[in-house]
C-alpha positions as CSV (number, residue, x, y, z in Angstrom):
1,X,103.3,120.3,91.0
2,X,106.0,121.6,88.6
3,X,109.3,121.9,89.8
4,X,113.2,122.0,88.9
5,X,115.7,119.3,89.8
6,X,119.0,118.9,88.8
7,X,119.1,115.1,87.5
8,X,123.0,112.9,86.9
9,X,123.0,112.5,83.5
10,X,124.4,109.5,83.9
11,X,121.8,107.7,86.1
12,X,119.0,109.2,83.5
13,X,120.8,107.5,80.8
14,X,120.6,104.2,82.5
15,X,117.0,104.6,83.8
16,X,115.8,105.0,80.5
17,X,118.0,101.8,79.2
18,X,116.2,100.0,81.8
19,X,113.2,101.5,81.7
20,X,110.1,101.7,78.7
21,X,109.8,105.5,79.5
22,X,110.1,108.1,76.8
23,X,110.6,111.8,78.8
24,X,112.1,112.2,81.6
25,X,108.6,113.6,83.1
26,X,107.7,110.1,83.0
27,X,110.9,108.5,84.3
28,X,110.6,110.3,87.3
29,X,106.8,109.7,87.6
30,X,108.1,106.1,87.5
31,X,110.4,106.4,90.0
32,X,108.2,107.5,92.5
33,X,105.6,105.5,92.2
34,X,108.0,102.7,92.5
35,X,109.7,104.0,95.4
36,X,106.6,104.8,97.5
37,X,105.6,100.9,96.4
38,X,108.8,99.9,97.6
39,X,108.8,101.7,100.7
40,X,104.9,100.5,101.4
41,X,106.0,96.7,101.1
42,X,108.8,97.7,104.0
43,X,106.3,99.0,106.3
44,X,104.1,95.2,105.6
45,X,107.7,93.6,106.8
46,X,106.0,95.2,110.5
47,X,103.0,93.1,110.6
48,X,105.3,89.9,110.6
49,X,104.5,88.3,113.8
50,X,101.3,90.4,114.6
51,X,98.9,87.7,114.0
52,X,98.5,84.5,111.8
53,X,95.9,82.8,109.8
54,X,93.2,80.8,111.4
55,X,93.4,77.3,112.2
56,X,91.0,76.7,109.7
57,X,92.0,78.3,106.6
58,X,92.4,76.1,103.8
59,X,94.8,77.8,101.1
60,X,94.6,74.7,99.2
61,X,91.0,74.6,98.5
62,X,90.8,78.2,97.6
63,X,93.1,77.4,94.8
64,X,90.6,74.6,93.9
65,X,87.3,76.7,94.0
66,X,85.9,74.9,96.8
């Protein structure tokens, strides 16, 4: 979808300092993607409480193969 957006120059300048992007096509690409991750881990914060692991789950041999 192309579009126009009027972007702080400032806030640019410091997303790209912090950032390994090269155009701003791809710094706000970034962006997005990052804040529809961050917004997706909010909604997991929901599930807290909505269930549990089983009795019988063993994290500990998982991490050993067995």
């Amino acid at each position: 979808m192309r579009t126009n957006i009027v972007l702080d120059d400032k806030l640019v300048k410091e997303a790209f300092r912090v950032s390994d992007a090269k155009t701003k096509r791809e710094l706000v690409d970034l962006a997005l993607r990052e804040f529809v991750a961050t917004r997706k881990r909010r909604d997991l914060r929901d599930l807290y409480g909505r269930g549990g692991l089983r009795d019988d789950y063993d994290y500990k041999a998982l991490r050993e193969g067995k």
